[in-house]
C-alpha positions as CSV (number, residue, x, y, z in Angstrom):
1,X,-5.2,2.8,24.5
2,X,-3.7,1.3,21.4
3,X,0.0,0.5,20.9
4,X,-0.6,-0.8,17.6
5,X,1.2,1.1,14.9
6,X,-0.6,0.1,11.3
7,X,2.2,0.9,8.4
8,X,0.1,1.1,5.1
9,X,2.3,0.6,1.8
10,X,1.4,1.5,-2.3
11,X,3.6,-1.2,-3.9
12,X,4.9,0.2,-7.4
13,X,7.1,3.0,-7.2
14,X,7.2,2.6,-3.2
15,X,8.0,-0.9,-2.6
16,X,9.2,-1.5,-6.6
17,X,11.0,1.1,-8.3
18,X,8.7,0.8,-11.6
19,X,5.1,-0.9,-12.1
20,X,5.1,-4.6,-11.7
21,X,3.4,-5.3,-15.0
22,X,6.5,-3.5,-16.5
23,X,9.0,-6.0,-15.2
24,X,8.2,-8.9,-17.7
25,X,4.4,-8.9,-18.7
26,X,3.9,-6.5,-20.5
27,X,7.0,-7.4,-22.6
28,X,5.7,-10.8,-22.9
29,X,3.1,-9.9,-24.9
30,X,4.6,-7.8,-27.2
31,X,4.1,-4.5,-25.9
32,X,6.4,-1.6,-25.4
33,X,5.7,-0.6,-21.8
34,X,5.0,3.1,-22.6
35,X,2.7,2.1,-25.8
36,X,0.9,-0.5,-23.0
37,X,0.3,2.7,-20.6
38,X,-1.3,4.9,-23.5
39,X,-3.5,2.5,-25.1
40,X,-4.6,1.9,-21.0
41,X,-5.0,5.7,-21.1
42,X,-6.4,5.7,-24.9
43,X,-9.6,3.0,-23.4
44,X,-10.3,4.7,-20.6
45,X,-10.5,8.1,-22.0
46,X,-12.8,6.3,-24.9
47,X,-15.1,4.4,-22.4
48,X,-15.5,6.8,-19.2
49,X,-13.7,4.1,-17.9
50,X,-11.4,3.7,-14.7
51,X,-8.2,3.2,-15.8
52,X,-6.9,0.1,-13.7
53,X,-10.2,-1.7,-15.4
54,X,-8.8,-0.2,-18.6
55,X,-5.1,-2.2,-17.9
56,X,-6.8,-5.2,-16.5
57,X,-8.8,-5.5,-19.7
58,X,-6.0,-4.9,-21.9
59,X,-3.4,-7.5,-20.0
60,X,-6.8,-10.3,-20.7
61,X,-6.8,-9.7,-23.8
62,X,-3.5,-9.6,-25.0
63,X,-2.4,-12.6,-23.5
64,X,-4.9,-14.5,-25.8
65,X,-2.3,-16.4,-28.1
66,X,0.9,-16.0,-25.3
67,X,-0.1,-17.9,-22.5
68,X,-3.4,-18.7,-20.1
69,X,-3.8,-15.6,-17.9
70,X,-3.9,-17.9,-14.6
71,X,-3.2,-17.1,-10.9
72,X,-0.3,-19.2,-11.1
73,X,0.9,-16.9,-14.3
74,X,0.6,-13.7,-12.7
75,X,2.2,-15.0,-9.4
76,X,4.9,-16.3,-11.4
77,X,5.2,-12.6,-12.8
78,X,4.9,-11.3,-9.4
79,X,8.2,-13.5,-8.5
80,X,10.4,-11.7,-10.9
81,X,9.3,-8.5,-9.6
82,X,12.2,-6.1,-7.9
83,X,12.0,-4.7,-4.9
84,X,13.8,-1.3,-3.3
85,X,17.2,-1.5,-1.5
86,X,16.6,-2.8,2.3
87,X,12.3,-4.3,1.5
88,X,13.6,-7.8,2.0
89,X,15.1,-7.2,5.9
90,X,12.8,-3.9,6.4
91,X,10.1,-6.0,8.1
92,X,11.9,-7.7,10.3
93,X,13.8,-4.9,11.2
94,X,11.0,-2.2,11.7
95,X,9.0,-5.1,13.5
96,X,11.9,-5.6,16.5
97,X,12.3,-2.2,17.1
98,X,8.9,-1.8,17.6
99,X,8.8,-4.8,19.6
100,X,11.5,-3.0,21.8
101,X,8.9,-0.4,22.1
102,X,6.4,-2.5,23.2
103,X,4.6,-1.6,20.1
104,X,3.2,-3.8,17.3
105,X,3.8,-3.1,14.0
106,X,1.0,-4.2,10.9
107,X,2.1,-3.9,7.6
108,X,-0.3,-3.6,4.9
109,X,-0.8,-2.8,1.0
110,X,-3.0,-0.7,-0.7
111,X,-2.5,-1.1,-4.3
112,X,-4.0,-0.1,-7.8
113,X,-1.9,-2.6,-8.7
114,X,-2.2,-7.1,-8.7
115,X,-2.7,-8.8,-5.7
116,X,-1.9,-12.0,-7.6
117,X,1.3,-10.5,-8.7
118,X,2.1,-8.7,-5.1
119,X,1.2,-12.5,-3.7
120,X,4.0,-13.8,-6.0
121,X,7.0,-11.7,-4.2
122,X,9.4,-13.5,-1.9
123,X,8.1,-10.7,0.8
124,X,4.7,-11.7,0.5
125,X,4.8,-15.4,0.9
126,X,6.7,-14.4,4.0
127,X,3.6,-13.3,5.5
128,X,5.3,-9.8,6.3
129,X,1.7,-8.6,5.3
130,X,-1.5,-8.6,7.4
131,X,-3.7,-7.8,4.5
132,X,-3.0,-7.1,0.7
133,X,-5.4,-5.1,-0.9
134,X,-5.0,-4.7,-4.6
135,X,-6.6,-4.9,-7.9
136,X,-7.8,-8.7,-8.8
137,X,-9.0,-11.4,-10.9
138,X,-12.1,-13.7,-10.9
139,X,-10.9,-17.0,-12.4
140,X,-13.2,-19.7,-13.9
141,X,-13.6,-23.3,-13.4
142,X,-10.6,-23.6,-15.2
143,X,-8.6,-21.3,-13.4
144,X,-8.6,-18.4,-16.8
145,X,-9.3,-14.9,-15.3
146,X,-12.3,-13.7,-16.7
147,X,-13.4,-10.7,-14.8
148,X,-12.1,-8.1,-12.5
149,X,-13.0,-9.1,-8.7
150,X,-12.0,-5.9,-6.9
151,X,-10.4,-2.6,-9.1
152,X,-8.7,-0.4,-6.7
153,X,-8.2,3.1,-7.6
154,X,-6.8,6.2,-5.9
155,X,-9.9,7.6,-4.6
156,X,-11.7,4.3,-3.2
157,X,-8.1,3.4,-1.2
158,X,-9.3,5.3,1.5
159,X,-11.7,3.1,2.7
160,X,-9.5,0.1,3.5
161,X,-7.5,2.7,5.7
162,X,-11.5,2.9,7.7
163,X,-11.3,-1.2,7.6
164,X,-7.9,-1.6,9.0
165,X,-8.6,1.6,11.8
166,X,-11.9,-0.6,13.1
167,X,-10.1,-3.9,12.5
168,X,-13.1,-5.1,9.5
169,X,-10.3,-6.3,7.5
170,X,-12.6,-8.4,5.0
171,X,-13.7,-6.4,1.8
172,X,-16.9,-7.6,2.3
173,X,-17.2,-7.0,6.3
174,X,-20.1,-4.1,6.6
175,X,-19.7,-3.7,10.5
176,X,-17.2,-1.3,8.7
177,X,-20.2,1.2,8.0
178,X,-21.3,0.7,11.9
179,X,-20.4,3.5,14.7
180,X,-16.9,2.7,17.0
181,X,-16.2,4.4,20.1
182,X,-12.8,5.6,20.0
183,X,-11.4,3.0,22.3
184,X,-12.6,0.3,20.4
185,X,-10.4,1.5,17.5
186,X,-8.2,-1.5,16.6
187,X,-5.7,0.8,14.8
188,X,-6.3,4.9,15.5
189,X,-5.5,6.9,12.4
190,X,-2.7,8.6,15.0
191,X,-1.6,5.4,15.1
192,X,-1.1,5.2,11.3
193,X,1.6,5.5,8.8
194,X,1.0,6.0,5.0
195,X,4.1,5.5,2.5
196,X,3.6,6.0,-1.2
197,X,4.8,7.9,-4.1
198,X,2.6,9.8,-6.6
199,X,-0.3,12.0,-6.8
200,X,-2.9,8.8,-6.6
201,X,-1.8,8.5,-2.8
202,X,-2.7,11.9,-1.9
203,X,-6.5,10.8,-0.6
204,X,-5.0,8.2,1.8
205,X,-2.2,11.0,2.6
206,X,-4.5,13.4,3.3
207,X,-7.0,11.3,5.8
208,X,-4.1,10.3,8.0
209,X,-2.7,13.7,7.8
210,X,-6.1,14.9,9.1
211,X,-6.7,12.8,12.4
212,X,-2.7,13.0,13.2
213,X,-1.1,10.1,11.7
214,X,1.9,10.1,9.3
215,X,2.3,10.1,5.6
216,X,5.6,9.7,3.4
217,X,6.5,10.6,0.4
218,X,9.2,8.4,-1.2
219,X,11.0,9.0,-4.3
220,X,13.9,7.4,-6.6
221,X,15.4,9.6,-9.0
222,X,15.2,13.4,-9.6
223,X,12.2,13.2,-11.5
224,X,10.4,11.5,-8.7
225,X,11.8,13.4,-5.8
226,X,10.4,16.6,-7.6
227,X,6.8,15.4,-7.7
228,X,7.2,14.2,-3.4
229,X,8.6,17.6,-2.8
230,X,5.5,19.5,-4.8
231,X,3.4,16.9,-2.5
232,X,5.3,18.4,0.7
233,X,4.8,22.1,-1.0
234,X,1.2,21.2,-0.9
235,X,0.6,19.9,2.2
236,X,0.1,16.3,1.3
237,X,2.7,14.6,3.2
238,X,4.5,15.5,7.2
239,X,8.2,14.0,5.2
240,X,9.8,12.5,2.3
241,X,12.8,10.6,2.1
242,X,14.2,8.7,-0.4
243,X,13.2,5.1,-1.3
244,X,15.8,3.1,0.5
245,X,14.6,0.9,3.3
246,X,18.4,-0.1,4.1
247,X,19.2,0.3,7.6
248,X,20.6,2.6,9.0
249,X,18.8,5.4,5.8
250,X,16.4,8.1,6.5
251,X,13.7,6.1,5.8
252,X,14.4,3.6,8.6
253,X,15.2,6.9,10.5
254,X,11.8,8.8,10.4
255,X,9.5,5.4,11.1
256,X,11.8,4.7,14.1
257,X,11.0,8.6,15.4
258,X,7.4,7.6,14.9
259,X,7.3,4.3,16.4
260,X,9.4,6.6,19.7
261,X,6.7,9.6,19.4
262,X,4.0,6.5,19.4
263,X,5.0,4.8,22.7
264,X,5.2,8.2,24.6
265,X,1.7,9.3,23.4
266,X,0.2,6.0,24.3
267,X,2.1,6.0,27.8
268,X,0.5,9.8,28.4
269,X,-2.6,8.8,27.3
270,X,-2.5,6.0,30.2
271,X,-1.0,8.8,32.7
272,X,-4.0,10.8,31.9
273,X,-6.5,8.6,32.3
274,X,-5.4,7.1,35.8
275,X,-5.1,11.3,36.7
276,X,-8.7,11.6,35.6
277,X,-10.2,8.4,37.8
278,X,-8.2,9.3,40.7
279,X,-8.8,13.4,40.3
């Protein structure tokens, strides 16, 4: 039995209240943000092209005459970026009352977003994060990013959820293709929670949803909790909530319920299986 509890994160919108690239890079280089977002939009459409390869060309080539597009650049970035009400204690919290369960908690992201910029907030170089997947760069010799290294899009999300469930956590591990018996299962997808905020979640909603884990909608402002309740209207999420991870919120509330409903699953499963060996 596994009394592991994985907790699997988007990052803008859910842990951010706006994009990250809107919080000081795409100003940087001269862009309006919504003008950014449409000419992202305008390539794509143009090119058949995926659209977080459309933004990560377009923030290369733009900051030609700014700056050096660097590691250390977007990190920077990533420093600056805001976080919810309640991210910066939510880990440690969450993490000791599931230690009072006898439960460990994983936190994860699953971005479209940068991992260099996600790497840059104060929460991530505290380690509050098993594994970050997100959009990336390739840098050269000289440390300029010159090509995507991993583009992460709504659809293709889903399978880091299979990596983290067998416990393949590197992107290039392919024991992830192999066959696991149940019990080998590092993380069961009952054992998973999903937390995001838009329409690209909803194939990572929907698989956790589908073997009995949990996925949240989170919203800030009425514009946003429209679009998580149309999500609940359509069966893509079990709850929304808004995005506050203060203590003591709903948020905090509903992952505490599930952490509880967690422990006395994975003590019945235990019952059961001494019943069946001593039957």
């Amino acid at each position: 039995m596994s009394r592991v509890i994985a907790i699997c994160y988007d990052f803008d919108k859910t842990l951010s209240p706006t994009d990250m690239q809107a919080q000081g890079y795409i100003q940087s280089v001269g862009y309006d943000v919504e003008e950014f977002w449409k000419e992202t939009n305008r390539i794509a459409d143009a090119n058949d092209m995926d659209t977080n390869l459309a933004y990560m060309y377009l923030m290369m080539i733009n900051a030609e005459g700014n700056f050096v597009l660097t590691k250390d650049a977007l990190e920077d970035y990533g420093s600056r970026v805001v976080l919810n009400p309640g991210v910066d204690t939510w880990f440690d919290r969450i993490n000791a009352y599931g230690k009072s369960r006898g439960i460990e908690i994983e936190h994860y992201i699953i971005s479209s977003g940068l991992k260099e910029m996600i790497d840059g907030t104060q929460i991530a170089k505290n380690g509050v994060f098993r594994k970050i997947y997100a959009s990336s760069f390739y840098y050269d010799e000289n440390g300029r990013a010159v090509w995507p290294a991993q583009a992460v899009n709504y659809t293709n999300k889903t399978q880091f959820l299979f990596r983290i469930s067998k416990g393949c956590l590197d992107v290039n591990d392919k024991q992830v293709n192999e066959k696991f018996r149940a019990d080998d299962m590092h993380v069961p997808f009952r054992n998973m929670v999903y937390i995001g905020d838009s329409e690209t979640d909803i194939p990572c909603m929907k698989l956790i949803n589908s073997y009995g884990g949990h996925s949240i909608g989170v919203y800030d402002g009425d514009e946003a909790s429209e679009r998580v309740k149309q999500m609940m209207r359509d069966e893509r999420i079990r709850y929304f909530a808004p995005a506050d991870y203060s203590e003591g919120k709903e948020l905090e509330s509903i992952l505490k319920l599930i952490i509880d409903k967690t422990d006395a699953y994975e003590r019945l499963e235990v019952i059961h299986e001494d019943n069946k060996k001593n039957a």
